[in-house]
C-alpha positions in Angstrom: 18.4 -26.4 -4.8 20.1 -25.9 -8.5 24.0 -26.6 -6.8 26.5 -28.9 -7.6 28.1 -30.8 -4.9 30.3 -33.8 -4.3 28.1 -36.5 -4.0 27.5 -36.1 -7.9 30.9 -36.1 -8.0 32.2 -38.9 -10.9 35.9 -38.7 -10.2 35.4 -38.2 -14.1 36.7 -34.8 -14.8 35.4 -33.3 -17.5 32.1 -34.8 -16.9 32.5 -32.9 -13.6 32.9 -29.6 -14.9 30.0 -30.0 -17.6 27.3 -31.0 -14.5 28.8 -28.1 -12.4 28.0 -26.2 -15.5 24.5 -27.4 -16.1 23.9 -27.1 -12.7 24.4 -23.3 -12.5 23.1 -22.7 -15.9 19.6 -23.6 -14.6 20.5 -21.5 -11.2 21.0 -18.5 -13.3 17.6 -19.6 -15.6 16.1 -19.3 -12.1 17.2 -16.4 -10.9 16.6 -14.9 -14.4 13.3 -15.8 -14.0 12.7 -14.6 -10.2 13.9 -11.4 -10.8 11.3 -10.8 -13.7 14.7 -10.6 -16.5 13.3 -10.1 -19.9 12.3 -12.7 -22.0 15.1 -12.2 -24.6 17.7 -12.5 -21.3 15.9 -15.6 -20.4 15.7 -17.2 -24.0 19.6 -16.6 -24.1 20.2 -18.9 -20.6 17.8 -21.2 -22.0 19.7 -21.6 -25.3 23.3 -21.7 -23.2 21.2 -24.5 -20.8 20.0 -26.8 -24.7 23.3 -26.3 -25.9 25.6 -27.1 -23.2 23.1 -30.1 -22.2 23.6 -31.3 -26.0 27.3 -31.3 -25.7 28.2 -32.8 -22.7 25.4 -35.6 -23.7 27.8 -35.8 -26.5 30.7 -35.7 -24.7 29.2 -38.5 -22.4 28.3 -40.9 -25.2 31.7 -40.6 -27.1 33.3 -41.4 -23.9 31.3 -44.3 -23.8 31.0 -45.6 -27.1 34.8 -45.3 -27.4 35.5 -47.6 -24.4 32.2 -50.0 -25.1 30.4 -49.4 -22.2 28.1 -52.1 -22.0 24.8 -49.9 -21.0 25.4 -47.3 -23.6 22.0 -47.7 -25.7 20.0 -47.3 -22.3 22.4 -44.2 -21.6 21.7 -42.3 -24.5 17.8 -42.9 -24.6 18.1 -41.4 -21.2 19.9 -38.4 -22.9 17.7 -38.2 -25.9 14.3 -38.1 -24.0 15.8 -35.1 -21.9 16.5 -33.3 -25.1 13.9 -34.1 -27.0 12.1 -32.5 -24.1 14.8 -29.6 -23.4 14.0 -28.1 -27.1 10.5 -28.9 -27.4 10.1 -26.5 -24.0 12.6 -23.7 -26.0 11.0 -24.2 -29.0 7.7 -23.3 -27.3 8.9 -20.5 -24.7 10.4 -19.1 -27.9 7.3 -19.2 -29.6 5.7 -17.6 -26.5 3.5 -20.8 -25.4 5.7 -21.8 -22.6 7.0 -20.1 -19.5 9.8 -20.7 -17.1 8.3 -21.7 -14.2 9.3 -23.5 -10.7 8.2 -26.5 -11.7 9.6 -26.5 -14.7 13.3 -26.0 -13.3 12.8 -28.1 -10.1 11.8 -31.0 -12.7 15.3 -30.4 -15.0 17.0 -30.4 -11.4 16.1 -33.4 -10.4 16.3 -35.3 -13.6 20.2 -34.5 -13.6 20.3 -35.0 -9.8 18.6 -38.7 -10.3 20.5 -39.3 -13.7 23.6 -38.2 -12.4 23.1 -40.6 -9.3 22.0 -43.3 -11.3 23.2 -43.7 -14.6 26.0 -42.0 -14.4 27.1 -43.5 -11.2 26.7 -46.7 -13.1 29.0 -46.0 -16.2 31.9 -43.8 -13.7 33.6 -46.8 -12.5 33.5 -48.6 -15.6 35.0 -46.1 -17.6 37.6 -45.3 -14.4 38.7 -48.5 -14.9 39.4 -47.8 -18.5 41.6 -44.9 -16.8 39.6 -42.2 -18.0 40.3 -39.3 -15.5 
């Protein structure tokens, strides 16, 4: 459910590696979470999950800003409303009014699976053509 596999793949590679990345940070807040971990060894994979989403969002929107891609605003509204809502879930479980839960992980999953296949799909050829590899 929380793998990486090629038909994400951008042909992008750096962007690549970060989704692999997010991918099985949110395996391992899963598994964290099924096998009862702690809530200071969950709070740690959340943080690794909120940082590593802000920096390859960043990573992302340099990449497209440098080479104009056209859709950029609509990009990174995308990217802000997922970590608006990423922090506001840490800042909560931190505070101890929010859990880790299934749903909570199968709705992160599938927002990269759907933005990966969408937006993303959208801007990889543009910025391939650009001859960014």
């Amino acid at each position: 459910m929380f793998e990486w596999n090629n038909t994400y793949r951008l042909e992008i590679a750096s962007v690549d590696a970060q989704h692999q990345t997010l991918f099985r940070i949110i395996g391992e807040l899963y598994a964290g979470e099924l096998a009862g971990r702690g809530k200071a060894v969950v709070a740690g994979i959340l943080d690794r999950l909120v940082q590593c989403t802000v920096s390859h969002f960043a990573h992302e929107e340099r990449l497209m800003g440098l080479h104009h891609y056209p859709d950029f605003p609509a990009h990174k509204a995308e990217h802000d409303a997922l970590t608006a809502l990423v922090q506001r879930f840490q800042a909560g479980f931190l505070a101890g009014d929010e859990v880790v839960t299934a749903r909570f992980l199968s709705c992160l999953n599938d927002w990269l699976k759907n933005h990966i296949r969408g937006a993303d799909m959208k801007y990889a050829p543009f910025l391939r053509m650009k001859a960014v590899a």
